[in-house]
C-alpha positions as CSV (number, residue, x, y, z in Angstrom):
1,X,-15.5,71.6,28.4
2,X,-18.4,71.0,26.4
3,X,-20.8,72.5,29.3
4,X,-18.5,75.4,29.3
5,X,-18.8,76.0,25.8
6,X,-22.3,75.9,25.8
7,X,-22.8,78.3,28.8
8,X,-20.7,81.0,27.3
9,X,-22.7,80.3,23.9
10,X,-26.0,81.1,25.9
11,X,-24.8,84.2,27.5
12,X,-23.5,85.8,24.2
13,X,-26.8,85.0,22.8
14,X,-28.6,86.1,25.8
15,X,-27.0,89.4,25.4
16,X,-27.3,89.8,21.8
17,X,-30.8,89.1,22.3
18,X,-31.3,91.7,24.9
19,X,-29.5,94.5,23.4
20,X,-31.5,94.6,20.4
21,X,-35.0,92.8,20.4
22,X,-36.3,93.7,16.9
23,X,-33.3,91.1,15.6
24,X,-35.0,88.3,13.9
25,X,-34.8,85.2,16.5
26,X,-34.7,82.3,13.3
27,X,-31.0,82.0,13.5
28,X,-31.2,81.2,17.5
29,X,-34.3,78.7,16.7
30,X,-32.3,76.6,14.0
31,X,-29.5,76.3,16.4
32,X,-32.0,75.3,19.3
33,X,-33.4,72.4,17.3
34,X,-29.9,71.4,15.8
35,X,-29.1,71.1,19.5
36,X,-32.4,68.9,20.6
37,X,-31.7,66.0,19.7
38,X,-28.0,65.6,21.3
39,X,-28.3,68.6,24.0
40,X,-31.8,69.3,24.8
41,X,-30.1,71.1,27.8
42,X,-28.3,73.3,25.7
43,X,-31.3,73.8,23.2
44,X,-34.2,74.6,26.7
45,X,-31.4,77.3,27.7
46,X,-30.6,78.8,24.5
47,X,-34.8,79.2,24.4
48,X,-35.1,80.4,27.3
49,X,-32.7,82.8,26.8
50,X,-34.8,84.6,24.8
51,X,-37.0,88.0,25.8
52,X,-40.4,88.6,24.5
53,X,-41.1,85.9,21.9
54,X,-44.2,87.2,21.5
55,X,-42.6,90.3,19.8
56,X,-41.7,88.6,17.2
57,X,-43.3,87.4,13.7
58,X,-46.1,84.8,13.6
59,X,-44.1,82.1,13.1
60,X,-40.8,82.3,15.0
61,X,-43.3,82.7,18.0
62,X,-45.3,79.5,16.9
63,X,-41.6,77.6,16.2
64,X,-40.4,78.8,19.6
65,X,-43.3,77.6,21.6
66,X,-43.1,74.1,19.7
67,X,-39.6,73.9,20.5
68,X,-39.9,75.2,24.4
69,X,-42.0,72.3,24.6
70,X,-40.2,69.9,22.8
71,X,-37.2,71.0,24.7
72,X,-39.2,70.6,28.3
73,X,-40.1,67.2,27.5
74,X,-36.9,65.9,26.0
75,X,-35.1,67.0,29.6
76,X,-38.4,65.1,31.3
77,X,-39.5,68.0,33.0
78,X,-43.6,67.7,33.8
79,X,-46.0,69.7,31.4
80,X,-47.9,71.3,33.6
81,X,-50.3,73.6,30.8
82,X,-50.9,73.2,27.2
83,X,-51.5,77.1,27.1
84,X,-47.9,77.2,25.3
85,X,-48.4,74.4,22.7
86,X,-51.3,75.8,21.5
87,X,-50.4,78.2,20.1
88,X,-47.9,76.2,18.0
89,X,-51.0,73.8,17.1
90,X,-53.2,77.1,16.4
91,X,-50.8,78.6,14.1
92,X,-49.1,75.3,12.3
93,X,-52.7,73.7,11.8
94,X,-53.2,76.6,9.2
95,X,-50.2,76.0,7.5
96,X,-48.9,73.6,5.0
97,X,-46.0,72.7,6.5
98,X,-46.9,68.7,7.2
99,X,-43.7,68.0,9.4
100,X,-44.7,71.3,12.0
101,X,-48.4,69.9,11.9
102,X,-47.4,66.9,13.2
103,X,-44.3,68.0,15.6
104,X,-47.5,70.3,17.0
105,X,-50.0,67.6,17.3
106,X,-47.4,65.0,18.9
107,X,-46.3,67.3,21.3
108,X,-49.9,68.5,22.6
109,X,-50.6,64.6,23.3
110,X,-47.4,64.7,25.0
111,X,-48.9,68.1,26.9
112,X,-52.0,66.1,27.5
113,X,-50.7,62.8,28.9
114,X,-48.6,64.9,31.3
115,X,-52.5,66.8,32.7
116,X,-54.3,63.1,32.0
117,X,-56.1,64.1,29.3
118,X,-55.7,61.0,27.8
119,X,-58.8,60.9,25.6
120,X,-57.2,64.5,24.2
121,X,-54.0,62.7,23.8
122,X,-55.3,59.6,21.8
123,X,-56.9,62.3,19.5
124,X,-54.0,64.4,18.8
125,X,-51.8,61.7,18.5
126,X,-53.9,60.4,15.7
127,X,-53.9,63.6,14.1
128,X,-50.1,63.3,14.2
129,X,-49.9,59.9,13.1
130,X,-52.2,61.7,10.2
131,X,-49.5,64.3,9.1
132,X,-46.6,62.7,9.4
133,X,-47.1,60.2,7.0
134,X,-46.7,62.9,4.8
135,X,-42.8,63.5,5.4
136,X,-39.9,61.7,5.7
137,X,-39.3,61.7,9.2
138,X,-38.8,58.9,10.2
139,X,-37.9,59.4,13.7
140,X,-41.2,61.6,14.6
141,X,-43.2,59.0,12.9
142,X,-41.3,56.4,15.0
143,X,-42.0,58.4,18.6
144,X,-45.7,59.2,17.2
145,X,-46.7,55.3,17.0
146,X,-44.4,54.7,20.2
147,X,-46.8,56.7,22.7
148,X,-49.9,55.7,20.4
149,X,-49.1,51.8,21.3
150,X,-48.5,53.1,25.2
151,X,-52.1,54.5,25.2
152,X,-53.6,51.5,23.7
153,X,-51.2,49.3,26.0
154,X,-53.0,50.8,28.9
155,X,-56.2,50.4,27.3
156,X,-56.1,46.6,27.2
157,X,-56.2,47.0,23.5
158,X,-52.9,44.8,22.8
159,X,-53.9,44.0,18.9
160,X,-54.1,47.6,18.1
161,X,-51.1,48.6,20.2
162,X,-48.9,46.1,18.5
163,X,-50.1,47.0,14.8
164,X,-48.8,50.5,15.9
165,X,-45.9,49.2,17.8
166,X,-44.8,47.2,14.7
167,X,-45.4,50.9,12.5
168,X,-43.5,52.2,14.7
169,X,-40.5,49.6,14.7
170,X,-40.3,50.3,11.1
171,X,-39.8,53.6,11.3
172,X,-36.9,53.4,13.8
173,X,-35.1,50.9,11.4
174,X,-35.5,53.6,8.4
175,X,-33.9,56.0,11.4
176,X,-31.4,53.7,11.9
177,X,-32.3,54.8,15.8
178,X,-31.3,51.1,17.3
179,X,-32.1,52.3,21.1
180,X,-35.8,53.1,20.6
181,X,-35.9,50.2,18.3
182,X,-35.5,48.5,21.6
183,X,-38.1,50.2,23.3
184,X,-40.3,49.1,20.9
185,X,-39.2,45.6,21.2
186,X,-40.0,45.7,24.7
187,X,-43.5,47.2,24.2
188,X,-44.0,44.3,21.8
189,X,-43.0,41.6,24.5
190,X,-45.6,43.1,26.8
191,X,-48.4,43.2,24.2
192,X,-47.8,39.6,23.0
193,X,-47.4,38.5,26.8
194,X,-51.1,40.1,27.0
195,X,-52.5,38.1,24.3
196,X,-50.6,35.1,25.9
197,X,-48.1,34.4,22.6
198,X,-45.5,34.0,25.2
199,X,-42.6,32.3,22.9
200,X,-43.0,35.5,20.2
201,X,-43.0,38.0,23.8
202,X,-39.9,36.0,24.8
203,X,-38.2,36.3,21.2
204,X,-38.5,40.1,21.1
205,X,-38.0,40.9,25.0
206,X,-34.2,38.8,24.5
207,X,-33.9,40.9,21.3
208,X,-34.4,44.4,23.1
209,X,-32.3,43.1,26.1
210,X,-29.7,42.1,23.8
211,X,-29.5,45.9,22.4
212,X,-29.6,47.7,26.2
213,X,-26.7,45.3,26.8
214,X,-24.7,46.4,24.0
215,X,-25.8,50.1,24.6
216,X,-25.0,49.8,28.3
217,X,-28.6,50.9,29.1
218,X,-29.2,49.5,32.6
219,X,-32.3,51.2,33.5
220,X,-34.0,50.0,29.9
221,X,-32.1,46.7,31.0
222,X,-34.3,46.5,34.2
223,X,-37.3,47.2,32.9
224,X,-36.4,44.6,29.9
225,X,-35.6,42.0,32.9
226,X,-38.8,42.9,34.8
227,X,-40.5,42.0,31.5
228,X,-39.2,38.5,31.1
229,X,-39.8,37.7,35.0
230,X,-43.6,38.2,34.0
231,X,-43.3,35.9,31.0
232,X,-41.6,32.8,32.8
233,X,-44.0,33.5,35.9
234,X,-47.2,33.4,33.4
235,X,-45.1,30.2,31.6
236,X,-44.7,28.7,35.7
237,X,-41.1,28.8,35.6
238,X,-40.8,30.2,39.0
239,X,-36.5,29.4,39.5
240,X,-36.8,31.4,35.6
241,X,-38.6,34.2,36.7
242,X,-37.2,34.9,39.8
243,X,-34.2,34.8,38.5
244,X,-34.6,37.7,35.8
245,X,-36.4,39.8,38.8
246,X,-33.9,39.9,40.9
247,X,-31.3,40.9,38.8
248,X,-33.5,43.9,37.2
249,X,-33.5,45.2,40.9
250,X,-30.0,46.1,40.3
251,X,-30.1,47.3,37.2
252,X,-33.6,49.7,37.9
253,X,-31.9,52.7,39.3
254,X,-35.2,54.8,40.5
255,X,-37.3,54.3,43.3
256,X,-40.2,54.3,41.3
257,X,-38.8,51.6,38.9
258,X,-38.3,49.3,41.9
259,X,-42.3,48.9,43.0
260,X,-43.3,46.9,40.0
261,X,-40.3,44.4,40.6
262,X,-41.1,44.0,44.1
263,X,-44.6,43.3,43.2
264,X,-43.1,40.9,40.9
265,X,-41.0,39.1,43.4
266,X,-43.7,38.7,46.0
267,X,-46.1,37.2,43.3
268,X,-43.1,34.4,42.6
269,X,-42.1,33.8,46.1
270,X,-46.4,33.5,46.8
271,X,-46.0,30.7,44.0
272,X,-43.0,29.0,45.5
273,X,-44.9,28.9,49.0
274,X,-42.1,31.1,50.7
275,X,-45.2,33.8,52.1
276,X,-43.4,35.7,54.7
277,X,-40.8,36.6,51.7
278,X,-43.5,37.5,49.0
279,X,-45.0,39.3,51.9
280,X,-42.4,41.5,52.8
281,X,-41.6,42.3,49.2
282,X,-45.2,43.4,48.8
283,X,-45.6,45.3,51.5
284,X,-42.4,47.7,50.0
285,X,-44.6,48.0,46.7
286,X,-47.5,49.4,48.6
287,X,-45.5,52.7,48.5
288,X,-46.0,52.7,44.9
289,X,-47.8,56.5,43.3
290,X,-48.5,54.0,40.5
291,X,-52.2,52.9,39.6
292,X,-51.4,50.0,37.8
293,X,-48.8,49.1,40.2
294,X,-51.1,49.9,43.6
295,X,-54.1,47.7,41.8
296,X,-51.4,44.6,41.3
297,X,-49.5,44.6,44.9
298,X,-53.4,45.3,46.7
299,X,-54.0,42.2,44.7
300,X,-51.0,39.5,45.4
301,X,-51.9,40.6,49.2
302,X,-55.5,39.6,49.3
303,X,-54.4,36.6,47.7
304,X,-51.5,36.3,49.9
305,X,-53.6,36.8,53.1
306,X,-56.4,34.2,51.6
307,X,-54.1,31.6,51.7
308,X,-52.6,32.4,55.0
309,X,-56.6,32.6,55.8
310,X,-56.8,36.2,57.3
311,X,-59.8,37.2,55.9
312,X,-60.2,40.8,57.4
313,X,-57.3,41.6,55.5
314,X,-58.3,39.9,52.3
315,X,-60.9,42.0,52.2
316,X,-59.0,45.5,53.4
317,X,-56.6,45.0,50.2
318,X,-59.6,43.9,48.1
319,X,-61.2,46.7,48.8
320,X,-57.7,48.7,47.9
321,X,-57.5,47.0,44.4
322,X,-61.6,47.9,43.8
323,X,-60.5,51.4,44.6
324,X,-57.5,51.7,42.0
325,X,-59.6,49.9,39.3
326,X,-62.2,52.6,39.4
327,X,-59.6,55.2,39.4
328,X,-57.9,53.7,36.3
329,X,-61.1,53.2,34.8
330,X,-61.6,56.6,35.3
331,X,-58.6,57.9,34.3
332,X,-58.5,55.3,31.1
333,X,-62.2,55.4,29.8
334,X,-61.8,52.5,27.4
335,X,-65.5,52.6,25.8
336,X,-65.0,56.3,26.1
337,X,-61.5,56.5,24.5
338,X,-62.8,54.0,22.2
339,X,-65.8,56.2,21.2
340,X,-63.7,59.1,20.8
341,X,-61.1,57.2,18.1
342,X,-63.9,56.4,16.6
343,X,-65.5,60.3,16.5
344,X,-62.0,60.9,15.0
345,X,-62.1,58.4,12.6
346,X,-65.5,59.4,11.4
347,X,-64.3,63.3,11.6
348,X,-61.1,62.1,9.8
349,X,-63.5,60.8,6.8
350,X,-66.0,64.2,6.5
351,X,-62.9,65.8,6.4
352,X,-61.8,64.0,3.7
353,X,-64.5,63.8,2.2
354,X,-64.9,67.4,2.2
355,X,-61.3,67.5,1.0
356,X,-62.2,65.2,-2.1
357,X,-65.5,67.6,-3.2
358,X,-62.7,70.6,-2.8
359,X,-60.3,68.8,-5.1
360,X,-62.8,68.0,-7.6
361,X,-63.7,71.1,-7.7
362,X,-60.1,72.1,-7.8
363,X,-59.8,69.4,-10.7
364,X,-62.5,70.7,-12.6
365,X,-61.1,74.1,-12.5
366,X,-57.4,72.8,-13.4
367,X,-59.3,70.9,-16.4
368,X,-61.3,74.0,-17.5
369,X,-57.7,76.3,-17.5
370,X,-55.7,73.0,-19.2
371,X,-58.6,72.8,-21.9
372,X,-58.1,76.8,-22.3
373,X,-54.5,76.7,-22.2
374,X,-55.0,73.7,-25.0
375,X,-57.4,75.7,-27.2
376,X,-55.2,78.7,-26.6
377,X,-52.3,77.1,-27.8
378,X,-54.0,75.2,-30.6
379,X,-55.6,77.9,-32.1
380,X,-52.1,80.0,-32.1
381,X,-50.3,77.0,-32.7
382,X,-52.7,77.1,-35.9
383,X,-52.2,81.0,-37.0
384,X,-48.4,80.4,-36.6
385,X,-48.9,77.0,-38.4
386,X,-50.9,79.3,-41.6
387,X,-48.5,81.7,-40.9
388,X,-45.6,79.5,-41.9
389,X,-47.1,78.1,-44.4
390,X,-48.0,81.4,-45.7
391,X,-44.0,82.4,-45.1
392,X,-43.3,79.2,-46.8
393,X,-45.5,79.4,-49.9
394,X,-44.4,83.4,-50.2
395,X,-40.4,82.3,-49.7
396,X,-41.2,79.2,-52.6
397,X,-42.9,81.9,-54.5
398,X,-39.9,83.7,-54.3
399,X,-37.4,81.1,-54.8
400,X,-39.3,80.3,-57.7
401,X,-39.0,83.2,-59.1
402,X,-35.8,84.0,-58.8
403,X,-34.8,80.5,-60.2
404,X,-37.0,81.9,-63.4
405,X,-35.1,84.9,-63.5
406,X,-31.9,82.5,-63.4
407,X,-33.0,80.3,-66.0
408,X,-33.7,83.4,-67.9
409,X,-30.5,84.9,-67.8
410,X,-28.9,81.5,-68.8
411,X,-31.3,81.0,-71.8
412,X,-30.5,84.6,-72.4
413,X,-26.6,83.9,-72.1
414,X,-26.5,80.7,-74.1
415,X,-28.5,82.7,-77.0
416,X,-25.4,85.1,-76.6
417,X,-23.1,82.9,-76.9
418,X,-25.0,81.6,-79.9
419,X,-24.7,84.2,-81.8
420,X,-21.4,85.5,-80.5
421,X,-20.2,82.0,-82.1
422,X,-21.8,82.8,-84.8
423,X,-20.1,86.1,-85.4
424,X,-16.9,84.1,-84.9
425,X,-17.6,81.7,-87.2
426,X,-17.9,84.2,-89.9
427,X,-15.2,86.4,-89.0
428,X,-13.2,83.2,-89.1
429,X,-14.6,82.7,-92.7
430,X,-14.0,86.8,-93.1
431,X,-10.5,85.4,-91.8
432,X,-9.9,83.0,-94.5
433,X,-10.7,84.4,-97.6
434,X,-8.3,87.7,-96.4
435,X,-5.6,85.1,-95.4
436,X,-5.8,83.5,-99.2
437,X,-5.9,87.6,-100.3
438,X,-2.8,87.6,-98.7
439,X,-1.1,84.4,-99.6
440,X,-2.2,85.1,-103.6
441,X,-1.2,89.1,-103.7
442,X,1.9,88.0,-102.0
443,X,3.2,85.6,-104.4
444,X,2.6,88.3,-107.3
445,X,4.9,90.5,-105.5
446,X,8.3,88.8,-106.3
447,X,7.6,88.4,-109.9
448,X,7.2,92.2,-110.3
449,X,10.5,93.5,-108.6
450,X,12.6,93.3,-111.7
451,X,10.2,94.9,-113.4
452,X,9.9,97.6,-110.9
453,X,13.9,98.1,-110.7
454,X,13.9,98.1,-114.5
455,X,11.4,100.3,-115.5
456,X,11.6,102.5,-112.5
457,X,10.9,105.2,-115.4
458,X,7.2,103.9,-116.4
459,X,5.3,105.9,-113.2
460,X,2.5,104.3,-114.4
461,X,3.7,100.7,-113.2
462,X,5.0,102.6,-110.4
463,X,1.8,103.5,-109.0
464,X,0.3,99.8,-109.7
465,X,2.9,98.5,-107.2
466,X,1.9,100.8,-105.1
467,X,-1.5,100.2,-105.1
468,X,-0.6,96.7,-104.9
469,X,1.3,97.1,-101.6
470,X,-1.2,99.4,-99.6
471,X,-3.7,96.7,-100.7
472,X,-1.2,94.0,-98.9
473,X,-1.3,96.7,-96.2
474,X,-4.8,96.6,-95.9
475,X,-5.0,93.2,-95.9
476,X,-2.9,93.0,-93.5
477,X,-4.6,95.5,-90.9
478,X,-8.0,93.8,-92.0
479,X,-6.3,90.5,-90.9
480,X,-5.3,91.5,-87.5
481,X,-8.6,93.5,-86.6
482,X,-10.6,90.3,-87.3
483,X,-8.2,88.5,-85.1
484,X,-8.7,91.0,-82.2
485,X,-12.5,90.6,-82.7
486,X,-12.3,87.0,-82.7
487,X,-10.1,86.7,-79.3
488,X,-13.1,89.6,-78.1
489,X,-16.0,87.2,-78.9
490,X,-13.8,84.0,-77.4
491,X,-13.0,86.1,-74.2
492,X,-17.0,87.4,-74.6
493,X,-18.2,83.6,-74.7
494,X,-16.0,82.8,-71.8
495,X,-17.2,85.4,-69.6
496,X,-20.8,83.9,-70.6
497,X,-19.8,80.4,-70.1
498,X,-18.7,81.6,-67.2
499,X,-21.6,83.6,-65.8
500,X,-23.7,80.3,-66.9
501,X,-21.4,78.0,-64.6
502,X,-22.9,80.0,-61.5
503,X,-26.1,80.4,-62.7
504,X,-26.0,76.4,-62.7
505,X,-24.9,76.5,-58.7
506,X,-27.7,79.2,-57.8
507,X,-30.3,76.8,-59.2
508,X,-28.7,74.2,-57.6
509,X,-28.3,75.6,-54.0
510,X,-32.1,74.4,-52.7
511,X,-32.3,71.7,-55.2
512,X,-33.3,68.2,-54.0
513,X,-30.8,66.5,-56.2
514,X,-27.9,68.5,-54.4
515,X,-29.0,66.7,-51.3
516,X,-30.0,63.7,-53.3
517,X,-26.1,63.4,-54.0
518,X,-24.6,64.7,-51.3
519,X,-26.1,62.0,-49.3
520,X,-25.5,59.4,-51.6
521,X,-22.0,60.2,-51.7
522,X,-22.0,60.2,-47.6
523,X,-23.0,56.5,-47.9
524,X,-20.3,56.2,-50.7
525,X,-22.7,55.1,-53.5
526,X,-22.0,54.9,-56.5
527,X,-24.1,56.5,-59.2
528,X,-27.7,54.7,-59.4
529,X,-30.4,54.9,-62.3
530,X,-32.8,56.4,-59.8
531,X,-30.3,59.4,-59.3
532,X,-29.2,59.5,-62.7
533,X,-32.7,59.7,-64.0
534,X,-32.8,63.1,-61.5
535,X,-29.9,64.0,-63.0
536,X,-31.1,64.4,-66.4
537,X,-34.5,65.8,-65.5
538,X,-32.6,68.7,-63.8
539,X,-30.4,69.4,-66.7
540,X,-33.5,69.7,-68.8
541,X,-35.2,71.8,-66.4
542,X,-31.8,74.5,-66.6
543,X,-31.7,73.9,-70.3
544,X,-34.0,71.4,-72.4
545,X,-31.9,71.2,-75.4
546,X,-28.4,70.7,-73.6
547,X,-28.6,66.7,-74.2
548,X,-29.9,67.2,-78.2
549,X,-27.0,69.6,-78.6
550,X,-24.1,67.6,-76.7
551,X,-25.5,64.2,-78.5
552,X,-25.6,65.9,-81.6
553,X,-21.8,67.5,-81.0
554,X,-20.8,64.0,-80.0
555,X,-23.1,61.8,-80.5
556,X,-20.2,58.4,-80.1
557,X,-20.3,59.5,-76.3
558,X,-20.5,56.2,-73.9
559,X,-22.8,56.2,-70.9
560,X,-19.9,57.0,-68.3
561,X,-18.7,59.5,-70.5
562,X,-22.1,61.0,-70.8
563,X,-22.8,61.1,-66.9
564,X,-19.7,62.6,-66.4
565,X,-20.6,65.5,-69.1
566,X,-23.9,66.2,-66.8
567,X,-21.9,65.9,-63.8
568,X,-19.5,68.4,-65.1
569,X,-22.5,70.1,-66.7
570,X,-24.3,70.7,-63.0
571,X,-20.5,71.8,-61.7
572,X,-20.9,68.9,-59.3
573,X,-17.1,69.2,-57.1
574,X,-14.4,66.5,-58.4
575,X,-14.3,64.9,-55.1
576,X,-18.2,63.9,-55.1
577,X,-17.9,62.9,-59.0
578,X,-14.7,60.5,-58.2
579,X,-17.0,58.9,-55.5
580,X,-20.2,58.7,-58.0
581,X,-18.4,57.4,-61.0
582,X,-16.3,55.6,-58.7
583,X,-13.0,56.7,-60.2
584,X,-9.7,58.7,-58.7
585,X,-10.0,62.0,-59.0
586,X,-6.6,62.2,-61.3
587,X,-8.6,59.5,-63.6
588,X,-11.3,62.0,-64.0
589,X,-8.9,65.3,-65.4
590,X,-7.4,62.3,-68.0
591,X,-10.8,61.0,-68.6
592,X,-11.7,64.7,-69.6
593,X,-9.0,65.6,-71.8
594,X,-9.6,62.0,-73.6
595,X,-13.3,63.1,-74.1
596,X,-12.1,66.8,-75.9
597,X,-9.9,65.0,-78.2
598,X,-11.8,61.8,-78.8
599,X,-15.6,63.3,-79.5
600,X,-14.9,67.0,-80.4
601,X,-12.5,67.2,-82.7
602,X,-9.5,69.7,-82.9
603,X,-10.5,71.2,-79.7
604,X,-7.8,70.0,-77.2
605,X,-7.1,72.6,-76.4
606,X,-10.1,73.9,-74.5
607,X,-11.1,72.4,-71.4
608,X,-14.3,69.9,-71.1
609,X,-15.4,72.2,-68.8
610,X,-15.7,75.3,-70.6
611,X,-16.4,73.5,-73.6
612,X,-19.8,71.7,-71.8
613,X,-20.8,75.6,-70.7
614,X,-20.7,77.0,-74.4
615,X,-22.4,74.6,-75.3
């Protein structure tokens, strides 16, 4: 079903792709590599599918010959040119793009062990290892180290392969990839076999053997089995050995798989003395295409035939084994491959090197735009600053100003109210004297009405009664105009008072001592000297002989009584001056009505407020 789906997947695609060629081929590589690591298969069709490649933009054709390649070795199909990869490794080794870099590099030392250019492969291998320490792919990294480690394995250099080996291990683990951990176990046991740490070759042979169990991998089984038959030979535990051979013969499911077991079986039936049987597994290994393998049986025989004392054919197969040791060392140069890692390795530093002078001089140039961007921003930073403070001073200027003209209008407003209580003062006197007119003329008036009704003939006493009665009249009017402009000059100096109360506020909106109390009365504090001394400056500052004149128009005042006076004075809200004095706020409108009737006199019936604003 799954086959099917993906069949009828690539021919949709492969007609899309036909019918119009200038569509953008992205889409179809995303899903190629989405498919490569489950269904390589799938993703080698779905790339094959498409026409002309090269028609398309730089980089889809650069992704699409990575992934072709990719593709052809994850289905194990033989490189037979690196023309293709190239161009991936040509256009990606311009790029940024770390994880491409090294997917390029891997797969041309993939390309290269397939045509054995294995010198080429160590290098680009090592330019893989290179990049892809700068990504966080794990599994690449992983695969990188894994054919790094196979190159040194066949090198004879076992320390390097296992430091690699053991990188590698580490990345699978990160990749939670469990089967290629096991792979890498298994490259391990052979390494530490090599260097003859058999118990540690043992331990991680069992531990990969123990995964390919669970896994059901029988062919990575065999070749696990092969590995541990080698270990108890080299140990001399022949029963061991043979044991663990036998069985990876059926579990090794290829032909090719089966020559280094049989070589292995002949060397352990030589040991146990039982010749004709080592010989006849032997002689199947000799069909071996293997180097490695060819070199080993060629060997067991001449020793094989030296103890059977034929010595024509001890030296046929020693000749044989001189042949494929040349041919390997042909094919793996170590010195050569050596030299080259070590070409690389000394490329790999002038390159960095090179790199460090160009990010100095990247540096310096970052450094030189950072100190401009700094002087830049200091020396506007700097304006804005003056600026500001230029705003500031102009806006305090201003403030000040205004807060003059305040003052001003309330110096100007008391002065009014000064002499507007002045007038009333002596209109009230005015008042007086016409009210005793009044109260005198009117007590003469009773006396004269019998006169008046009994001499009604004297005009002359006639017209004195008359006289007498528009004066009363007079009076009278006299009386009730000076009340009128009394109520005026009240109504006058509460309008004033009035007028005064805001002025009071306006000075007080910016004033440190509205904060001052607002933010003692946030921490519910009461009133303290500090603040009270504030108090008092700012009431001199509004007006600087309000304390003389409230002292001197109540001058029994207590200190409580005074503060509340200024409060009241500076229209501070009831609700801050209960928390201040610490008093309810009804105590407060008693307290004031017992200050008007206890200090100033007849005046209860004007509120302290009022009362503090005339002032």
């Amino acid at each position: 079903m799954r086959i099917s789906a993906f069949l009828i997947l690539y021919f949709c695609l492969s007609s899309l792709i036909a019918c119009r060629q200038t569509t953008t081929i992205a889409p179809v590589l995303h899903q190629a590599e989405t498919f490569m690591s489950e269904s390589p298969d799938s993703a080698l069709l779905l790339l094959e599918a498409i026409q002309s490649p090269e028609k398309q933009s730089a980089e889809d054709y650069a992704t699409w010959c990575l992934l072709l390649t990719q593709a052809r070795d994850k289905n194990y199909l033989e490189h037979t040119s690196d023309s293709v990869i190239n161009i991936a490794v040509r256009y990606f080794e311009k790029k940024s793009n770390m994880k491409r870099k090294a997917q390029a590099y891997y797969y041309k030392g993939r390309v290269n062990e397939d045509l054995g250019l294995t010198d080429n492969a160590l290098i680009n291998y090592l330019k893989a290892a290179d990049f892809v320490q700068n990504t966080g792919d794990y599994h690449l990294q992983g695969l990188i180290y894994m054919y790094l480690g196979n190159i040194y394995w066949y090198l004879n250099n076992n320390r390097e392969a296992l430091d690699v080996c053991k990188r590698a291990y580490d990345a699978f683990l990160l990749d939670k990839d469990t089967i290629n951990s096991a792979y890498i176990l298994r490259n391990m046991g052979r390494n530490y076999t090599a260097i003859l740490e058999n118990d540690t070759a043992v331990l991680c042979l069992n531990q990969a053997l123990d995964i390919a169990k669970l896994y059901n991998k029988i062919s990575l089984q065999g070749n696990i089995e092969t590995d541990l038959a080698n270990v108890y030979e080299e140990n001399k535990e022949y029963n061991k050995a043979l044991e663990y051979a036998l069985s990876a013969i059926t579990h090794t499911k290829s032909e090719s798989g089966l020559y280094p077991c049989f070589v292995l079986i002949g060397g352990i039936y030589k040991q146990l003395l039982r010749l004709d049987s080592a010989q006849c597994y032997l002689k199947k290994a000799l069909s071996s295409d293997d180097l490695y393998t060819k070199a080993a049986v060629n060997w067991e025989l001449a020793a094989l035939f030296k103890e059977k004392g034929d010595d024509a054919l001890v030296s046929h197969y020693l000749s044989a084994y001189i042949d494929c040791q040349d041919s390997i060392n042909i094919l793996y140069d170590a010195p050569r491959l050596k030299e080259l890692e070590m070409l690389y390795s000394k490329e790999k530093v002038e390159r960095e090197k090179d790199s460090l002078i160009q990010d100095k001089k990247v540096m310096r140039m970052w450094i030189a735009l950072c100190l401009f961007v700094i002087i830049t921003f200091v020396v506007s930073a700097h304006l804005l600053y003056q600026e500001f403070l230029k705003n500031k001073e102009a806006e305090v200027l201003a403030i000040a100003k205004e807060a003059d003209e305040y003052k001003k209008k309330y110096i100007d407003n008391c002065e009014e109210i000064k002499e507007k209580k002045q007038q009333i003062e002596f209109l009230e006197s005015s008042l007086s004297e016409k009210e005793c007119q009044l109260i005198t003329l009117k007590g003469r008036m009773p006396g004269m009405k019998p006169f008046l009704q009994g001499e009604t003939e004297n005009s002359s006493m006639m017209n004195d009664a008359t006289l007498k009665n528009q004066k009363l009249y007079d009076l009278n009017q006299e009386t009730t105009e000076l009340n009128q402009k009394i109520e005026q000059l009240n109504k006058d100096v509460l309008t004033l008072s009035k007028k005064n109360a805001s002025l009071v506020g306006l000075l007080l909106k910016s004033s440190e001592i509205k904060e001052a109390i607002a933010k003692s009365v946030e921490q519910n504090q009461v009133l303290t000297p500090n603040l009270w001394i504030k108090i008092q400056e700012k009431i001199r500052e509004i007006d600087i002989n309000f304390l003389r004149r409230l002292m001197k128009e109540a001058p029994t005042l207590t200190p409580k009584e005074m503060q509340l006076c200024c409060l009241i004075k500076l229209n501070i809200p009831l609700s801050q001056m209960a928390v201040l004095l610490q008093l309810d706020k009804r105590t407060i409108s008693k307290y004031k009505s017992s200050i008007v009737k206890k200090h100033f006199g007849k005046r209860d019936g004007i509120l302290l407020d009022m009362l503090l604003q005339q002032l």
